[in-house]
C-alpha positions, 0 to 999 in steps of 0.5 A, a space after each residue: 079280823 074286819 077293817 073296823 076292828 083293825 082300825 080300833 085296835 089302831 085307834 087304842 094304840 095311838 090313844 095310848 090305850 094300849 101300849 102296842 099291837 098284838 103279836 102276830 098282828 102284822 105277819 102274813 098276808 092278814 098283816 099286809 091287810 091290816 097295815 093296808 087298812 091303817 095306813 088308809 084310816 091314818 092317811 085319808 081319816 086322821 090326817 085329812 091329806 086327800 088321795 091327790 095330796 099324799 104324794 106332796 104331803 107324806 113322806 117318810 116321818 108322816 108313815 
């Protein structure tokens, strides 16, 4: 699956869209990606908490 689509699926389970992720979707190394690529979007695009930021703005409860 492509950054994109992971990030839509994403974006549908925070909307409530859908009520969770596929199973699977985070094992293996393609679910370390996709929890990459997530973490990334909620971070630096939903968020708006820039890279310099992270460490004084995201804790435990942010993630």
């Amino acid at each position: 699956m492509k950054r994109e689509q992971v990030i839509e699926v994403y974006k549908d389970v925070l909307e409530k869209r859908r009520k969770r992720f596929p199973n699977y979707f985070f094992v293996g190394n393609e679910g370390k990606k996709y929890m990459c690529y997530m973490t990334c979007y909620l971070l630096e695009q939903h968020l708006s908490i820039s890279i310099v930021e992270i460490p004084f703005q995201v804790g435990a409860n942010t993630l």
